[in-house]
C-alpha positions in Angstrom: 0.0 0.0 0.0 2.8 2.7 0.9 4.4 1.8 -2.6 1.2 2.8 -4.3 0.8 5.6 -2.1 4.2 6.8 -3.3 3.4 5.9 -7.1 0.3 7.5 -6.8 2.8 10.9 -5.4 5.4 10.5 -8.0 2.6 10.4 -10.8 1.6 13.8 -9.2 4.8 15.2 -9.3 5.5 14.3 -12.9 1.7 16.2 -13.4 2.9 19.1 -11.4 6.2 19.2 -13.4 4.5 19.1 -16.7 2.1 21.6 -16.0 4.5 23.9 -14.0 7.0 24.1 -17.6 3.7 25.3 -19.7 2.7 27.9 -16.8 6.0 29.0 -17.0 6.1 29.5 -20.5 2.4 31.5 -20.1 4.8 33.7 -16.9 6.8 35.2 -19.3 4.0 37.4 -21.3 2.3 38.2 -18.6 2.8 41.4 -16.2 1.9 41.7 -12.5 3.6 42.7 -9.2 5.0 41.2 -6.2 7.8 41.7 -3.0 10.5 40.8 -3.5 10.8 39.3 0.1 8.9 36.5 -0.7 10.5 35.1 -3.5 13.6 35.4 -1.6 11.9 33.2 0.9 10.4 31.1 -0.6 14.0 30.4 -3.0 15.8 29.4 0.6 12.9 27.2 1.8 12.9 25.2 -1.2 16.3 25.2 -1.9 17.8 23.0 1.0 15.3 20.0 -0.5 17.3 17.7 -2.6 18.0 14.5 -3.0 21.2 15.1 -0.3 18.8 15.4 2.3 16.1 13.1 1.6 16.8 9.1 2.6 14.6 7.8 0.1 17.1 8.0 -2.6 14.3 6.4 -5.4 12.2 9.1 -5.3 14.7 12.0 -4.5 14.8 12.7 -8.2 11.1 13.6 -8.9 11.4 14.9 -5.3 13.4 17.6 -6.9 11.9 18.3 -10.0 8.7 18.7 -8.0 10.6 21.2 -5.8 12.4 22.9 -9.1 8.8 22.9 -10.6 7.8 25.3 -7.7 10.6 27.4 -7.9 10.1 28.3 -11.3 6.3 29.1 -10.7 7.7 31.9 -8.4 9.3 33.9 -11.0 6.1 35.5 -12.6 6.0 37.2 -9.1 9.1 39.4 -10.4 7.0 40.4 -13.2 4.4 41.3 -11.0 6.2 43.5 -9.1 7.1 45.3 -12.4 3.3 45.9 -13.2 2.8 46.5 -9.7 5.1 49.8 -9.9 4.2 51.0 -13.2 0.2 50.7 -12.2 0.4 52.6 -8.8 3.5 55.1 -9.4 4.5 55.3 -13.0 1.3 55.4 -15.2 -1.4 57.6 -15.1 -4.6 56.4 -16.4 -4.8 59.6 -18.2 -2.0 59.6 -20.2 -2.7 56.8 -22.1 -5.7 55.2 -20.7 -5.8 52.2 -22.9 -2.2 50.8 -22.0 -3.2 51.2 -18.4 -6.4 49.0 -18.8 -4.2 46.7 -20.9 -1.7 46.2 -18.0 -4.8 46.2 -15.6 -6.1 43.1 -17.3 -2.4 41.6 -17.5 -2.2 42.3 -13.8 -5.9 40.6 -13.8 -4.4 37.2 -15.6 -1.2 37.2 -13.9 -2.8 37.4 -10.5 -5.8 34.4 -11.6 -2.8 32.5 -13.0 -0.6 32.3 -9.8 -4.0 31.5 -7.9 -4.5 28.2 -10.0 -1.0 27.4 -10.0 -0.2 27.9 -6.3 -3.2 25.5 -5.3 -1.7 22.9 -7.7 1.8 23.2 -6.1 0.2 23.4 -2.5 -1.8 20.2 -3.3 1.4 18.7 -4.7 3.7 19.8 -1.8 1.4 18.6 0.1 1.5 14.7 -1.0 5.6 15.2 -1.3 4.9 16.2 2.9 3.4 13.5 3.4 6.1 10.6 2.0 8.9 12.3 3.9 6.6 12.4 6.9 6.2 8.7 6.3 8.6 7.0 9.0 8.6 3.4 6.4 9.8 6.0 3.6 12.3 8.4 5.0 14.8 8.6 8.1 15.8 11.4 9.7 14.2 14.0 6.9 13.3 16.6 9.9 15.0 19.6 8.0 13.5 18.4 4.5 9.9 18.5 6.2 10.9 21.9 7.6 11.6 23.4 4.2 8.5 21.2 2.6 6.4 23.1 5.5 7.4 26.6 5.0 7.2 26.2 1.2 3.6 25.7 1.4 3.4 28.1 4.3 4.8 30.6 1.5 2.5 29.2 -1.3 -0.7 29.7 0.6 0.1 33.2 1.2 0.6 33.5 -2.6 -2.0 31.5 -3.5 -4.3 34.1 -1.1 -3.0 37.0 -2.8 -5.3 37.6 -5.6 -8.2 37.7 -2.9 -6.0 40.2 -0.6 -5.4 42.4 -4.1 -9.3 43.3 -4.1 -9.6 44.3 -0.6 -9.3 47.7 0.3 -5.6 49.0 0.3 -4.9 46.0 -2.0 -3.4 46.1 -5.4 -5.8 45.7 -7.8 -8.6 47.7 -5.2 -5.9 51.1 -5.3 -5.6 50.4 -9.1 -9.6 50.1 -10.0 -10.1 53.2 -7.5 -7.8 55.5 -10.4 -10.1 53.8 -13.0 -12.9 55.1 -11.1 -11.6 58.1 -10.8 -10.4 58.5 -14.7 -14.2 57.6 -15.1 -15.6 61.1 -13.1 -12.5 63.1 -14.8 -13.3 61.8 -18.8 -17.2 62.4 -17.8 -17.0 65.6 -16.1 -14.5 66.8 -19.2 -17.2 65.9 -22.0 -20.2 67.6 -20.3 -20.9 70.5 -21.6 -24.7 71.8 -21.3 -27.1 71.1 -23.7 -28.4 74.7 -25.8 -31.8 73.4 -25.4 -33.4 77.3 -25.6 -32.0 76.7 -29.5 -33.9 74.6 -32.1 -33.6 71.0 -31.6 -30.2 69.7 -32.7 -27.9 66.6 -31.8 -25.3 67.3 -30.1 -22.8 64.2 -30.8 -20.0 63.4 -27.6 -16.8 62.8 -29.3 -16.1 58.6 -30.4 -12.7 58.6 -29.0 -14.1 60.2 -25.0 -17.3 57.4 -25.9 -14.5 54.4 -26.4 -12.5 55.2 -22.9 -16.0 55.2 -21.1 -16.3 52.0 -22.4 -13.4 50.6 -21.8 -12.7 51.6 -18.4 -16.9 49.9 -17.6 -15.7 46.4 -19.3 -12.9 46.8 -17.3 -14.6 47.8 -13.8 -17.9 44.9 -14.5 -15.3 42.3 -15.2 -14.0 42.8 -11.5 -17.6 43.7 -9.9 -16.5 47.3 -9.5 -19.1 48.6 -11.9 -21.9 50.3 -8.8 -19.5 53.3 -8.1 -19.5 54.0 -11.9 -22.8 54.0 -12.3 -23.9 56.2 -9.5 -20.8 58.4 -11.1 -22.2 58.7 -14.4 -25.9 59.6 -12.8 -24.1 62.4 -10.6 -22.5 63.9 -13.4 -25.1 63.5 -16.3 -27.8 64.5 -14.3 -26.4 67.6 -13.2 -25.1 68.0 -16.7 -29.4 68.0 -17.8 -30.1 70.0 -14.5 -27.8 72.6 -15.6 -28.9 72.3 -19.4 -32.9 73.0 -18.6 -32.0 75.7 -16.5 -32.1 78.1 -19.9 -36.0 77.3 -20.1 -38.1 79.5 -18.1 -40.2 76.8 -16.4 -41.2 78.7 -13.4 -44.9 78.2 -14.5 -44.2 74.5 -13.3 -45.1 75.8 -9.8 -48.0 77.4 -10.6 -51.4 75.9 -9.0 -54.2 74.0 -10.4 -56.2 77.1 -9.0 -54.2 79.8 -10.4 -54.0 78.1 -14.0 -58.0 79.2 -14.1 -57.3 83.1 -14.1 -53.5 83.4 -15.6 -52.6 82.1 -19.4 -52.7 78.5 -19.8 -48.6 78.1 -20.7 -49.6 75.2 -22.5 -48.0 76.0 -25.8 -44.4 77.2 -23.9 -45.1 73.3 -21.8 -45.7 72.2 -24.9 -42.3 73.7 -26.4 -39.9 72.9 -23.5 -41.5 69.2 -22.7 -40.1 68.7 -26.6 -36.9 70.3 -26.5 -36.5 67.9 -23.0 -37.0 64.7 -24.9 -36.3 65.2 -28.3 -33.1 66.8 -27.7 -31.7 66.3 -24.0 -33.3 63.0 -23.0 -32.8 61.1 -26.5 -29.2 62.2 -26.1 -28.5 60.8 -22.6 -30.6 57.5 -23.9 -28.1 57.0 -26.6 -25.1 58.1 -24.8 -25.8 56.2 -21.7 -26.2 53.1 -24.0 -23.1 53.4 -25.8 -21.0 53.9 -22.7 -22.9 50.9 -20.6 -24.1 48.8 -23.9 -22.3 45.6 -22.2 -23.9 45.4 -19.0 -27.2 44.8 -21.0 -30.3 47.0 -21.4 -31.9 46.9 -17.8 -28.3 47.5 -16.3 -28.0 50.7 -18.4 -31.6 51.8 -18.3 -31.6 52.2 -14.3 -28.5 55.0 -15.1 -31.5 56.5 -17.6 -34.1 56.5 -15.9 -32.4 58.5 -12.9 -31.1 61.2 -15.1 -34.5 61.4 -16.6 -36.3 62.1 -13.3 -32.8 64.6 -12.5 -34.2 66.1 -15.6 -37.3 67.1 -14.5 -39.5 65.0 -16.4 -42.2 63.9 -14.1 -42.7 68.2 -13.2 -43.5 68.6 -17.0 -45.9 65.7 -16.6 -47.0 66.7 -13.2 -47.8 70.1 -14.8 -50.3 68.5 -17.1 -52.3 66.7 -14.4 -52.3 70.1 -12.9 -54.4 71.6 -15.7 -56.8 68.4 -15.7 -57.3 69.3 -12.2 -58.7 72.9 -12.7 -62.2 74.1 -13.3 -64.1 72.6 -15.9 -64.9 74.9 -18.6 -64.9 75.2 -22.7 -61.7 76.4 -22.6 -60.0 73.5 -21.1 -61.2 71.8 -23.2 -59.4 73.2 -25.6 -56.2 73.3 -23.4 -56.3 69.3 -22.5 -56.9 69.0 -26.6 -53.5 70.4 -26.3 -52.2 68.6 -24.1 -53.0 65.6 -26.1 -51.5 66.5 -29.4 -48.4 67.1 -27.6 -48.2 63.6 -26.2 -49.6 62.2 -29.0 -46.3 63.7 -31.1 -44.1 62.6 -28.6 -45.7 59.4 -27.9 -43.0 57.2 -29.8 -40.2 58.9 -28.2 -41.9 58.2 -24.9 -41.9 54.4 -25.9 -38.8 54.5 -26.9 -37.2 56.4 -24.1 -39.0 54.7 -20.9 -40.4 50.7 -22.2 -37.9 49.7 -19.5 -38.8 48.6 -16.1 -36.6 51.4 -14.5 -38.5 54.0 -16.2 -41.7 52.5 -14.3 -42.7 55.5 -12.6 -42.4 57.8 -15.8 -44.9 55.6 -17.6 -47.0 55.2 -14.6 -47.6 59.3 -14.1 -47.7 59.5 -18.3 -50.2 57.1 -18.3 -52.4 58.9 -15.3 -51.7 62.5 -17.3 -53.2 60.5 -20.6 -56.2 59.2 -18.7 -57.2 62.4 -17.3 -56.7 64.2 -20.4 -59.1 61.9 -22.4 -61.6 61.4 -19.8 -61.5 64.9 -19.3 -61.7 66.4 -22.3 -64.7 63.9 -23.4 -66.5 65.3 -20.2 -66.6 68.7 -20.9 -67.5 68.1 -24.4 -70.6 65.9 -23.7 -71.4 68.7 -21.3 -71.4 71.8 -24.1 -75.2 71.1 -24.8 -76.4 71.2 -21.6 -73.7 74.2 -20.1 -75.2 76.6 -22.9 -78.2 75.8 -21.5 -77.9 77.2 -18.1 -77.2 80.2 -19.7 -80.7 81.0 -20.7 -81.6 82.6 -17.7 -79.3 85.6 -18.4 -79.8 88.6 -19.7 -79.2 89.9 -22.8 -77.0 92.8 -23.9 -78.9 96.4 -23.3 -77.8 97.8 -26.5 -79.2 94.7 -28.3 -75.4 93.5 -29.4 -74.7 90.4 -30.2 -74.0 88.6 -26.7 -70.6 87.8 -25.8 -71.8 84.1 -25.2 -72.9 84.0 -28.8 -69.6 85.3 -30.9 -67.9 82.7 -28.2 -69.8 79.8 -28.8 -69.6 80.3 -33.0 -66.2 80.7 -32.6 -65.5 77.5 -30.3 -67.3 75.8 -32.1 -65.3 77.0 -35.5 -62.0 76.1 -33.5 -63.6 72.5 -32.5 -64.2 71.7 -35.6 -61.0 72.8 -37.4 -58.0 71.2 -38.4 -56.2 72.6 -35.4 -58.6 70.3 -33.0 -61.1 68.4 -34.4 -58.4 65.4 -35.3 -57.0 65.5 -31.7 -61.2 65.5 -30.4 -62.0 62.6 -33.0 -59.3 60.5 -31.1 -59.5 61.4 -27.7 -63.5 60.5 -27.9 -62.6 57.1 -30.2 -59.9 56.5 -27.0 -62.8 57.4 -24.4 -65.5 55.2 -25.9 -63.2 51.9 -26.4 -62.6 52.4 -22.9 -66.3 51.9 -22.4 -66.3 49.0 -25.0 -68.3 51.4 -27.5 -67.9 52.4 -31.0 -67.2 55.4 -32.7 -69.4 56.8 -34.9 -69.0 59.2 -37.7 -70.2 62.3 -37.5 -70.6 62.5 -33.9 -68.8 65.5 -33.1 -70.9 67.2 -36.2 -74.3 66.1 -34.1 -73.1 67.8 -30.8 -72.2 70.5 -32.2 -75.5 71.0 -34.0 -77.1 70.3 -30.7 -74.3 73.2 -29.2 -76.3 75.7 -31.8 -79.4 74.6 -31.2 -79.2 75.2 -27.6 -78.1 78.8 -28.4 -81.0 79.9 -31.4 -83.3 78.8 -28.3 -81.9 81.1 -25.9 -81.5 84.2 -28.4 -85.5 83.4 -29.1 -85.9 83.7 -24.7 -83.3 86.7 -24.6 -85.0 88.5 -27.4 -88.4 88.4 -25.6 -87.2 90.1 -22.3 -86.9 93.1 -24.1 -89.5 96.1 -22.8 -88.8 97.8 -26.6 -89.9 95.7 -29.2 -88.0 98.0 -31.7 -84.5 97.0 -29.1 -85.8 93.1 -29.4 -85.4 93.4 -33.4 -82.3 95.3 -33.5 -81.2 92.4 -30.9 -82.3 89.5 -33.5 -81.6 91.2 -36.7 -77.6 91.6 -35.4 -78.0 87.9 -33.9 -78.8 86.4 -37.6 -76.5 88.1 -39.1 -73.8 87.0 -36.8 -75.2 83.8 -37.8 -75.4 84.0 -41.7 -72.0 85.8 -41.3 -70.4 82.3 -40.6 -70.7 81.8 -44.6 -67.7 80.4 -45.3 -66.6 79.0 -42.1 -66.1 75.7 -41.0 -68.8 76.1 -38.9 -71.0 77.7 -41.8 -70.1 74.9 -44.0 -71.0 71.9 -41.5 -74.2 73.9 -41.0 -75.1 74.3 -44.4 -76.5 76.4 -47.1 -79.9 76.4 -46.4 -79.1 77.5 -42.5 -77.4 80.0 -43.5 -79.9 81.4 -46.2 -82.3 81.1 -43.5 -80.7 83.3 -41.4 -80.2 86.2 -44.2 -84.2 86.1 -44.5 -84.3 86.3 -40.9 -82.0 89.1 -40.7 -83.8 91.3 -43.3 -87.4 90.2 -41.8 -86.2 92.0 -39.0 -84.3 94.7 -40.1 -88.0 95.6 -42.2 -89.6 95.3 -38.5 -87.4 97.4 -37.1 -87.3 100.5 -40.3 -91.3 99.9 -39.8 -91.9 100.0 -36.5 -89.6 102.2 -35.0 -89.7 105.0 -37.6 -92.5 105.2 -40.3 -95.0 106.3 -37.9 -92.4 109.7 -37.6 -92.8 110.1 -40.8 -96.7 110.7 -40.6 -96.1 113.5 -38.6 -94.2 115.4 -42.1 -97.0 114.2 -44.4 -98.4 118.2 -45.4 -101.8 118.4 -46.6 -104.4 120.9 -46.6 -103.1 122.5 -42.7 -102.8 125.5 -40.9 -100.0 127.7 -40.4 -100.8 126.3 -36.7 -100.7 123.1 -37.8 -96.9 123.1 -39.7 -95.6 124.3 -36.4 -97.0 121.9 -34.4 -96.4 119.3 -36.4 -92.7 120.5 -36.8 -92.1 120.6 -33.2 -94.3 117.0 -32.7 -91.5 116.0 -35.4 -88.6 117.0 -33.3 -90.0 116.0 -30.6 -90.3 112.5 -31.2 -87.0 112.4 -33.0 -85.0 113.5 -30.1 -86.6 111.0 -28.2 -85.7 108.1 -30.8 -81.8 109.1 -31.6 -81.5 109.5 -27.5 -82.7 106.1 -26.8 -80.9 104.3 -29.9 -78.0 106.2 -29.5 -77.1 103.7 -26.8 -78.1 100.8 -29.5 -75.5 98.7 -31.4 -75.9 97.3 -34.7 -72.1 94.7 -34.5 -71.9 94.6 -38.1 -70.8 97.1 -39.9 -72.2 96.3 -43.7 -75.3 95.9 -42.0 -75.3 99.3 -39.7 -74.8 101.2 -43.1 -77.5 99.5 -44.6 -79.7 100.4 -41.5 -78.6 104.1 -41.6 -78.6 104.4 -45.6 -82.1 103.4 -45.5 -83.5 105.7 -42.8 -81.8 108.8 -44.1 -83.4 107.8 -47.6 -86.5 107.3 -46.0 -86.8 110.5 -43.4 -84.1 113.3 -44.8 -86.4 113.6 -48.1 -89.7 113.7 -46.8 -87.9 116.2 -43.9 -86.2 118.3 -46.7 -90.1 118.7 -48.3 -91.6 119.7 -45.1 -88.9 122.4 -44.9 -89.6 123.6 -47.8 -93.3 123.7 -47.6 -93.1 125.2 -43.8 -90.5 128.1 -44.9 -92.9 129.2 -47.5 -96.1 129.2 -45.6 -95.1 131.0 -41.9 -94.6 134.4 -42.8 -92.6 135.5 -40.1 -89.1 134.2 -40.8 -87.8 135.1 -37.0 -91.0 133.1 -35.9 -90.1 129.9 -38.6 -86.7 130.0 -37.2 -87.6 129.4 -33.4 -88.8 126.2 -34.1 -86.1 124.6 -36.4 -84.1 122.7 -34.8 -82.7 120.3 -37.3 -81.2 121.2 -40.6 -81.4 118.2 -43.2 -77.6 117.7 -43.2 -77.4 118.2 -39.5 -80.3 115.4 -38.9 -78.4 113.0 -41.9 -75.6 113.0 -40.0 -77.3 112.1 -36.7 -78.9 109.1 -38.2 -75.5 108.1 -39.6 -74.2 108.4 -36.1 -76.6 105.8 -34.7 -75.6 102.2 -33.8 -71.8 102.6 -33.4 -70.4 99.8 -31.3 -69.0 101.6 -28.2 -65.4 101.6 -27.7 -63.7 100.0 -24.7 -62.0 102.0 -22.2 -58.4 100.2 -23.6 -59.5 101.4 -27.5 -60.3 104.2 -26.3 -57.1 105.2 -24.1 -55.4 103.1 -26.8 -56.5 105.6 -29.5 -55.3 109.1 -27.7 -51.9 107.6 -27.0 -51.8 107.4 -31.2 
């Protein structure tokens, strides 16, 4: 049995041997770092075995080469110590960064080389231990087993020195930590702040900077030093996005859901910056940060992403935007979460693009909130129109028998609805809305509510028109109202409406203009009819004339026809139809009272004079900002 056991040994040996020459071979190309105390220890424990001092003179041979084997294993320590010195004191990552990775990785190999080896020779030296140990083998070997013993003593402590490298203080730890910090240095030289007030641009990051990124993360993942990096490259990028949004004015971001109802909307500026901030900043960082981390794989680099994306301010844009579907519903926001849609909806494949990952969870979740307020939102207010014009009927109407502010708003809300700017962006969100509710679209639905949005409104001008205490005021009030109306000729609106509405309301608008001319004025003109009367009676008449006149151009001074083809009509015909017939009275009364200084007391209208009162009638009043607008000119 011992004779096997020391076949079995010597059959080890010869392995050891073998493999020792090709590791040896391997020692020369590669470069790493060790004391120089060790190898000169190691050199006198090993060299007092021989076959001098051990008494079993048949194996003593392989005894040595074993020993010799072990000895030559030692000598890639000497090149370690070279690499060692150049890594730490020599070489600065700086100067030529890809030689110092390249001797990193040498350093790497040298060190993983002399760990496999070592636990070969220990193993060996120790079955070599144990036949001198042997009593039936050897005699009188104590010195050879002393040697034997600190040799693998001195080989364990090699063998653990890889491990002791990565520690902190250790060799390859101090040389990863000026990788780390050639990391910080290349990142913090290449960022510059992005011009993002300009027009969208890219702004490429120089190859060559990209290539050292990259090479110092394969280097830095390989040896599980890849976390520092990381939160590195989020510290510097992110203030890099901080600093490049910083140029936008986004101090509107703060504003309130309750303040948004009385100051400007600032969607279109949202609108503006939200696409400079992921067209141009956040695509950037996507494609830099996957360049730089592209081998750690897609979820490794989308974490980095995702936090510079938050740094960025993404979910305050988005934030923002729930704001506004927060406010007071009205028709106007409407309109504003229309625009909030188109913007998403343009940016919606740079949103999947930018945050499918799982890192970017939170992004998507708040996007996807924003999106589902929007739609449910906007599809609210706009079943609502109907039935909100309706609760205006119990207003008033306009004292100077205008067109109503409601009425020029609703015509042209209902123009901007319908347009190209909105009525896509409306079709969809109410498509969106419906599936929701497992319904179907149906053509021309937005064209029936926004009949039933006019409808609503010729009802209430029919109620407004009818509180009226002047019945001449309630047809100036309808005659301006279908004109407004038949106006819309050539309007989307007009056109969805159609011809024969329209026509309608021209009738409608010269039915009542006829009402009015009639009504208000022909029974003036009785009074200047001359027939067979009395010097008495052309006085009386004259003054009944004036009279009533003043009376008229007093009260309807304060009336408003809006339009202004339509206000010369108005004019055109009463000063046809009174300065004649006035003119003739004039005439007729000159020549029949005697006394001219008697005639003369009671004129108190020339024909030109009254002309140009009845072209003065109806004028739209001017603001107090026209008319403080119009001095200053």
């Amino acid at each position: 049995m011992e004779m096997e056991k020391c076949m079995v040994s010597m059959e080890n040996v010869e392995a050891f041997k073998d493999c020792l020459k090709t590791s040896l071979q391997k020692a020369n190309a590669i470069a790493s770092a060790l004391h120089q105390s060790k190898l000169l220890d190691l050199g006198a424990a090993l060299g007092p075995i021989s076959i001098q001092k051990c008494s079993f003179v048949n194996i003593g041979d392989h005894i040595d080469s074993v020993l010799c084997c072990a000895a030559a294993v030692l000598k890639v320590f000497e090149a370690v110590r070279q690499l060692e010195h150049s890594l730490l004191t020599d070489t600065d990552p700086a100067s030529d960064l890809f030689a110092y990775v390249s001797d990193t990785k040498k350093l790497e190999e040298a060190l993983k080389f002399l760990t496999n080896n070592c636990s070969l020779a220990v193993e060996w030296l120790q079955d070599i231990f144990q036949l001198l140990q042997d009593k039936a083998i050897i005699n009188d070997n104590e010195h050879c087993l002393l040697n034997v013993k600190k040799s693998l003593r001195i080989l364990l402590e090699l063998k653990a020195m890889e491990e002791s490298s990565r520690l902190n203080g250790g060799l390859l730890y101090c040389v990863f930590d000026k990788l780390e910090i050639e990391f910080h240095r290349l990142l913090a030289t290449i960022a510059t702040p992005l011009p993002l007030a300009s027009s969208i641009g890219h702004q490429a990051l120089p190859d060559s900077e990209i290539a050292k990124l990259q090479t110092i993360v394969e280097r830095l993942n390989a040896n599980s030093r890849i976390d520092k990096c990381k939160s590195t490259y989020v510290e510097v990028r992110g203030m890099n996005a901080q600093t490049s949004i910083k140029a936008l004015d986004m101090s509107y971001l703060e504003i309130s859901s309750a303040e948004l109802e009385d100051l400007p909307s600032y969607i279109d500026q949202w609108g503006q910056h939200l696409e400079l901030l992921v067209k141009q900043l956040l695509e950037i960082e996507y494609k830099l940060c996957s360049n730089v981390f592209e081998k750690l794989g897609q979820e490794a680099w989308m974490g980095c992403f995702a936090k510079i994306a938050i740094e960025s301010k993404i979910l305050s844009f988005l934030q923002f935007g729930r704001k506004v579907t927060k406010s007071k519903n009205n028709p106007n926001k409407l309109l504003k979460l229309l625009d909030i849609f188109k913007i998403l909806n343009d940016l919606r494949l740079n949103f999947n693009q930018l945050f499918s990952a799982k890192a970017c969870e939170e992004i998507r979740t708040v996007t996807k909130d924003l999106i589902n307020e929007v739609v449910n939102g906007a599809s609210e207010i706009f079943w609502q129109l109907p039935a909100q014009v309706k609760l205006l009927r119990p207003n008033s109407p306009p004292t100077d028998g205008s067109v109503p502010v409601v009425v020029s708003f609703v015509t042209d809300y209902c123009n901007q609805l319908l347009g190209d700017t909105y009525r896509p962006h409306l079709t969809q969100v109410l498509e969106i809305h419906l599936s929701w509710r497992n319904q179907v679209y149906e053509e021309g639905i937005v064209f029936t509510q926004v009949y039933d949005i006019i409808k609503e409104i010729a009802i209430n001008l029919d109620a407004w028109s009818k509180s009226y205490t002047d019945i001449n005021l309630s047809y100036i009030f309808m005659m301006n109202n279908h004109c407004h109306f038949y106006n819309l000729c050539g309007t989307v609106l007009g056109d969805v409406m159609g011809n024969s509405w329209l026509s309608a309301h021209e009738q409608y608008k010269d039915y009542y203009a006829a009402l009015y001319l009639r009504n208000s004025w022909e029974k003036l003109l009785h009074l200047l009819i001359v027939g067979r009367v009395t010097n008495q009676d052309l006085v009386q008449r004259l003054k009944a004339f004036n009279l009533a006149f003043a009376e008229r151009y007093k009260k309807q001074s304060n009336w408003v026809i809006t339009n202004d083809i339509l206000r010369e009509n108005i004019c055109k015909h009463l000063v046809e139809g009174i300065v004649p017939t006035y003119k003739a009275y004039m005439k007729n009364y000159s020549l029949s009272i005697e006394n001219e200084a008697k005639a003369a007391k009671h004129i108190e209208y020339s024909a030109e004079s009254l002309e140009n009162m009845i072209r003065s009638l109806f004028q739209p009043k001017l603001s107090k900002y026209e008319t403080i607008t119009e001095k200053q000119t």
